[in-house]
Every structure is written in C-alpha cells, then in structure tokens.
C-alpha positions in Angstrom: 116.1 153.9 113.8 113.6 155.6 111.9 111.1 153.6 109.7 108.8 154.2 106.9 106.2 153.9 109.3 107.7 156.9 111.0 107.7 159.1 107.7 104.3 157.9 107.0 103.1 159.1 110.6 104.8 162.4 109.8 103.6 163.0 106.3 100.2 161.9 107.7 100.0 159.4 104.3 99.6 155.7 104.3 103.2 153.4 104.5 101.8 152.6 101.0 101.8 156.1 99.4 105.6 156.4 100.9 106.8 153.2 99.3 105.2 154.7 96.1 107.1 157.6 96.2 110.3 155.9 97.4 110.2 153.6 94.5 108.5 155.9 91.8 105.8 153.6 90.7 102.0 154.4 90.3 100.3 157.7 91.3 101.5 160.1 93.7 100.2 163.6 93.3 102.6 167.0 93.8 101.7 168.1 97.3 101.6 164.5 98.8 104.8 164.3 97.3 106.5 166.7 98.8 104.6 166.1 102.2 106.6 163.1 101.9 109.9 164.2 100.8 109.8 166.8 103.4 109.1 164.2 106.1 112.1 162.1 105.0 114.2 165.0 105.2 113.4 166.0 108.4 113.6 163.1 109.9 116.7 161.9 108.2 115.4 158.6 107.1 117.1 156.5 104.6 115.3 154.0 103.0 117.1 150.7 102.2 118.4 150.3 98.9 119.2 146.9 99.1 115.5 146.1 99.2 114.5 148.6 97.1 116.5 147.4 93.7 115.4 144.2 94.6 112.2 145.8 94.5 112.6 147.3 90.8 114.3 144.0 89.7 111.2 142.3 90.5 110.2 140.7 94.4 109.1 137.0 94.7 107.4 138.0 98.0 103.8 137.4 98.9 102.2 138.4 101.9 99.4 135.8 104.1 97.5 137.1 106.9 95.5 134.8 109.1 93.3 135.8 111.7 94.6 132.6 114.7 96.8 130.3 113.8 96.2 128.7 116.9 93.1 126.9 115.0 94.3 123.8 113.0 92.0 124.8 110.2 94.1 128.1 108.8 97.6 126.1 109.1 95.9 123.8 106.3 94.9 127.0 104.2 98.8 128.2 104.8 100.5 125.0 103.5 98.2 125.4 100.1 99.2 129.0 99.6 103.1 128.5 100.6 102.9 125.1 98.3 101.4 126.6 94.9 103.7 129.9 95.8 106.8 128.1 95.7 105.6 126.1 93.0 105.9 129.7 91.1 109.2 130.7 92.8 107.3 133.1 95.5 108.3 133.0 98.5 105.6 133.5 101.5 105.2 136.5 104.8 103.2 135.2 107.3 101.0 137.2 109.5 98.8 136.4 112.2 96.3 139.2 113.6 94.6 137.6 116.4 91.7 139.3 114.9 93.5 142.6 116.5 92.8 145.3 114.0 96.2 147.2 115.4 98.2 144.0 114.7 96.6 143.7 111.1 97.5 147.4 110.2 101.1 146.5 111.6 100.8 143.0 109.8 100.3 145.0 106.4 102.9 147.8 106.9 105.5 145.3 107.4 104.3 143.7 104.0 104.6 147.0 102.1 107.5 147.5 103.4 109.2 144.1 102.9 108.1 145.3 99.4 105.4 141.9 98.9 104.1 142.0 95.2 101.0 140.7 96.5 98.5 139.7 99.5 96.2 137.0 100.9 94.2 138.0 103.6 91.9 135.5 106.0 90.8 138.3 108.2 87.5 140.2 109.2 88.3 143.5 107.9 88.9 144.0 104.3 86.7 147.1 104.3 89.0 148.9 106.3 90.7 152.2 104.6 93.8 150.6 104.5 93.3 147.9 102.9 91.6 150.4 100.0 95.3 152.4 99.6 97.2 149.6 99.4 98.7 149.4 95.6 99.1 145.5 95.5 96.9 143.2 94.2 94.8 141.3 96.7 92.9 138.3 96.8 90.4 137.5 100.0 90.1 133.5 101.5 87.8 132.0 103.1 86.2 135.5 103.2 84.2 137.2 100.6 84.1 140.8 99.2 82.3 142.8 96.4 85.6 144.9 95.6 88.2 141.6 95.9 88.7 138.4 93.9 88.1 135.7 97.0 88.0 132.2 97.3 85.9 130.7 99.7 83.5 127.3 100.6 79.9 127.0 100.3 79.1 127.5 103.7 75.4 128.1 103.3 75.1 124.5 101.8 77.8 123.2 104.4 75.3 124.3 106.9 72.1 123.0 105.1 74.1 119.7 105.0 74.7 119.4 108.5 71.2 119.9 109.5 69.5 117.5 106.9 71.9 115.0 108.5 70.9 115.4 111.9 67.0 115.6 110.7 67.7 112.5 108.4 69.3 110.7 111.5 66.6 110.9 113.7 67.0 114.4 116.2 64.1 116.1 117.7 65.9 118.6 119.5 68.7 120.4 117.9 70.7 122.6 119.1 72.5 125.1 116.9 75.6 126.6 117.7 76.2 130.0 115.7 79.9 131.3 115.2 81.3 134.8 115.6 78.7 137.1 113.9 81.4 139.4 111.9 82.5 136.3 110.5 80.9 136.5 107.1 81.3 132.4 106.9 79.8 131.7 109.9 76.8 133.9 109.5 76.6 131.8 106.0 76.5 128.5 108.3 74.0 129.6 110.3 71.6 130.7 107.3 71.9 127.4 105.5 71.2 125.5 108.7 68.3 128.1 110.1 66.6 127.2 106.4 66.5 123.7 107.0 65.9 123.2 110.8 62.7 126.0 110.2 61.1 124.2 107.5 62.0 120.6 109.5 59.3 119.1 112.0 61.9 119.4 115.1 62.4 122.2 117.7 65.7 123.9 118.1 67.5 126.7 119.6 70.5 128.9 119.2 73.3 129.1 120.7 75.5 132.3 120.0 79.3 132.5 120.3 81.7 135.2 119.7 85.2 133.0 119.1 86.4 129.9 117.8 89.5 130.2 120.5 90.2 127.3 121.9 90.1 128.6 125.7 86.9 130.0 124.9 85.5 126.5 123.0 84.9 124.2 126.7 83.3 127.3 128.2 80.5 127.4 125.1 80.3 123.4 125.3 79.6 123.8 129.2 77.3 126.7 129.0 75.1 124.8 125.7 74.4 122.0 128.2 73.8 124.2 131.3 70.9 126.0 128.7 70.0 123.1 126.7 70.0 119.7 128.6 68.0 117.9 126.6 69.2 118.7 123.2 69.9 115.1 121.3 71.7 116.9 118.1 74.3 119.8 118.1 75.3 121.7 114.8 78.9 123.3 116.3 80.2 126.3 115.5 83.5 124.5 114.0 85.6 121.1 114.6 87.1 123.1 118.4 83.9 123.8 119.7 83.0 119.9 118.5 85.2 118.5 120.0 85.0 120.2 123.1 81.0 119.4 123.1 81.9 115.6 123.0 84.5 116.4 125.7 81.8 117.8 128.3 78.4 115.7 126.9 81.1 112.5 128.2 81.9 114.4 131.2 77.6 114.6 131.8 77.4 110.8 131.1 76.1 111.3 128.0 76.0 108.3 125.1 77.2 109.6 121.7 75.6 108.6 119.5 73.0 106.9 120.7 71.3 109.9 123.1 73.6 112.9 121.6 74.6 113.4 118.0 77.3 116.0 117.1 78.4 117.4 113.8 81.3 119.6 113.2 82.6 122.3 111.0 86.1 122.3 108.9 87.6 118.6 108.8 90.6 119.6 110.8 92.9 116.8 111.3 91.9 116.4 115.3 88.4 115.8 114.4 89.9 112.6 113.4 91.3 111.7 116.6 88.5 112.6 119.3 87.3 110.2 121.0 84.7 109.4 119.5 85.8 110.6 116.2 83.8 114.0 114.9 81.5 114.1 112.0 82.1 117.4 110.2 81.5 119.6 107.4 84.7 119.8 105.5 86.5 122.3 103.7 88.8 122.0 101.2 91.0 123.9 103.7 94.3 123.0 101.5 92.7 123.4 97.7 91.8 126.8 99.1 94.7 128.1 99.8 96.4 126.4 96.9 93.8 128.2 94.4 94.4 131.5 96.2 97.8 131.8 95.2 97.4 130.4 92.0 94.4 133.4 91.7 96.9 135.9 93.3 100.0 134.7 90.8 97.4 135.5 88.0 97.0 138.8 89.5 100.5 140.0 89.9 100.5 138.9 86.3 98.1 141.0 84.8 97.2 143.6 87.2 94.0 145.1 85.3 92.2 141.2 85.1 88.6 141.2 85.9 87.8 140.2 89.8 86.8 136.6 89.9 86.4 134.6 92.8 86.2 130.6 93.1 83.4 129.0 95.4 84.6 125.5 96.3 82.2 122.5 97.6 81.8 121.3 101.0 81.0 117.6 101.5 79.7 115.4 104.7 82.3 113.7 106.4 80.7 110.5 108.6 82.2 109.4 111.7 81.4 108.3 115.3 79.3 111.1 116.5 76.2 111.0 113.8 74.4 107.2 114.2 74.9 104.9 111.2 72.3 104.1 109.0 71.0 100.6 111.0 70.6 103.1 114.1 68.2 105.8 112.8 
C-alpha cells in the first residue's frame, strides 16, 4: 500500500509539506504543489479521509518522543505529559528512538501523518532539518534549544550540588563520571561539578561515557575501578550507572559509605531500592513532563506565542551511599 511517506519520497518534499497540501493548510508554493499532486497521481495514492476530516474538525493527538524508555527516568517524564494531556482531552503517541536518528525521522512521519497537533521531543537532535519543516508546534524536554520553548532541570547546579556534597562529606579522591557528550544535560552536569571539584582542595579524575544503557552501565562501573582504585567519592553519570557502581564497589569488598561514597543522578524509583539505597540528584522527572504539555497545550492554542521555556530546581536527595553528618 502506498504511504505518504512514498509520495513524499517521490515528490522529493518532506511527509510534512504533503500533509500540507493534502489538508490545504499553511504555505505551499505552486511548483511544490504540483510536484506533489503529480506524485500522488502517479502513484495512485489515496490519502485517508477518515483521518483527514477528523483532521479539519480539530485532532486531540499529541506526539512524545523519548530517546530509551528502557531508563526508568523518561517513563516518569511520560506519565506527566500523558497526565496533564488528558487532563485537556489530548490523547498521547509515543515514540521511542533509541537515539537512532532513522527511527526518529520514522517516529515523526508517523506523527504527521497520524495528523498530531503537536510534539514533545526528549531526543538529541532537534537541529536536524526535519525537525525545522515540520508545521506543528513543538516544545523540547529535558533538552534545551535557542529556536524551541523547552523545559528542562538545572543540571549545572544539580551537578555543583553533588560535588559540594561529597567535598562537604569528607572525599579526597573523587571520581567523576561524565555522561554522553551530545547530551546537552549531561555536559551541563559535568560543568557544574568540574566548577566545584577545581576550585576544591581534592584531586579527581574523569571518567567519560558515551550511554546511559543499562548493558553498557556494569561495564563503566567495572572499568572506573579498574582505572581508579582508590577513588573514595563517585559523581555517576545517572541513578543506572549508580547503582551499578555500588553493585561492583560490593563485589571489590568495598564499604559504602564508610571507604566509598556515591551520588546519583535523576531520583528514579530504583535508586530507592539498591542496596544500599542511592543518594541522587533529583529531577522533577514528573512536573516536567506535566509542564511540557501544559507549555505545548498553550501552544496549539495560540500558535504565534513568544518561545518561553521553564527551568525547574533540582534538590539533594540523602540516602545510604553519602555518610551522615556524625560520620564526616
């Protein structure tokens, strides 16, 4: 069966300029148009007209795309957005890229042409040209963007926080472990914490990463203490690679936190349930997503509103992996 992806491949447009044409809303010029219409001929498609007077009637479809939602922390941001959405009688599309750039461009054809009124993206690549042709409003999370309304936490301070804590608790040797450097929030971590631990009277080193996958998380935790064996504080990446530190420093014999102290990223719900529990940086993973529709709803509303975009806090969250007060 023939798709609009098809004509757009033929007419060599974007799936957006087709459903434009198809549903004779905003611009199209003359000779695009007719690349189009020719395409369609030729290849005898025929668009569905169910879904396109439900289009011109008025869709209650928003499109999400996450980059893994094999990590526990972008489920959290999904529940706020689906949540407030329905709260407004939208109904959500899920998408999950894998941080594939094919699957994203797939991801956001099938939103255009499931004729979404509006999109929330998580991923890496917002610069992309498709996401510039794309006639929908769009508002970025947990990612941030000059040309895009975004809502996102204050990593820098989350990761100033996590290093005054470690200084204030008594580490000499701290290890930092720095996320995937075309995520703009991890980079944001690092900074923060890189600002702190180089004006601090400690030593510590860096530990680059290129995932937050959870195969990939024991390998990092294995590989940190193969380079670093006498680190006695770890700033991790997120709440996976945490946890899988305290799984391998236990492994090594290691006494948390009396010898090693660890501090996490996120507040996912399994830092909770470690053994011993993970101290983190958390993020007000739900209130996010929740504030992301709400921006997005605002959007769809009145299309020509000014970009704004909504930093949220970060706080410390103390557990079993930082030393209490009495131990410092």
């Amino acid at each position: 069966m023939v798709t609009i992806k098809d004509v757009a491949k033929h007419a060599r447009v974007s799936v957006a300029t087709v459903s434009r044409v198809l549903n004779n809303n905003g611009y199209v010029g003359a000779e695009t148009r007719k690349k189009v219409m020719t395409a369609i001929e030729e290849l005898n498609y025929s668009p569905n007209e169910v879904a396109r007077s439900l289009y011109k009637r008025g869709s209650r479809l928003i499109g999400l795309l996450l980059p893994d939602i094999t990590n526990p922390f972008f489920p959290q941001l999904a529940r706020g957005v689906e949540d407030e959405a329905g709260r407004h009688g939208f109904r959500v599309l899920l998408g999950n890229s894998d941080e594939d750039i094919e699957k994203e461009m797939d991801y956001i054809q099938t939103f255009v042409q499931n004729n979404v009124v509006g999109m929330i993206t998580a991923t890496n690549h917002v610069d992309y040209d498709m996401y510039q042709s794309l006639d929908l409003p769009l508002v970025l999370l947990d990612r941030t963007s000059s040309s895009y309304p975004a809502v996102y936490a204050d990593g820098r301070e989350g990761g100033r926080l996590a290093a005054e804590t470690l200084i204030k608790k008594g580490a000499q040797r701290v290890t930092l472990v720095k996320g995937p450097a075309h995520v703009k929030p991890a980079v944001d971590r690092y900074r923060g914490a890189v600002e702190v631990l180089g004006e601090a009277d400690v030593d510590f080193s860096v530990m680059s990463t290129t995932s937050y996958a959870f195969e990939e998380a024991l390998n990092w935790a294995e590989e940190l203490f193969k380079k670093f064996p006498e680190t006695d504080g770890i700033i991790a990446s997120n709440d996976i690679v945490g946890i899988a530190i305290i799984h391998e420093a236990l492994k090594r014999g290691k006494n948390i936190p009396e010898e090693l102290q660890i501090i996490g990223y996120d507040d996912i719900p399994q830092s909770r349930l470690s053994y011993p529990p993970l101290t983190t940086i958390r993020q007000p993973a739900y209130e996010m997503g929740r504030r992301a529709a709400e921006l997005l709803i605002q959007r769809i509303g009145q299309p020509q509103q000014e970009h704004r975009s909504i930093q949220m806090p970060v706080e410390l969250i103390e557990r079993h992996t930082t030393r209490k007060d009495d131990q410092e």
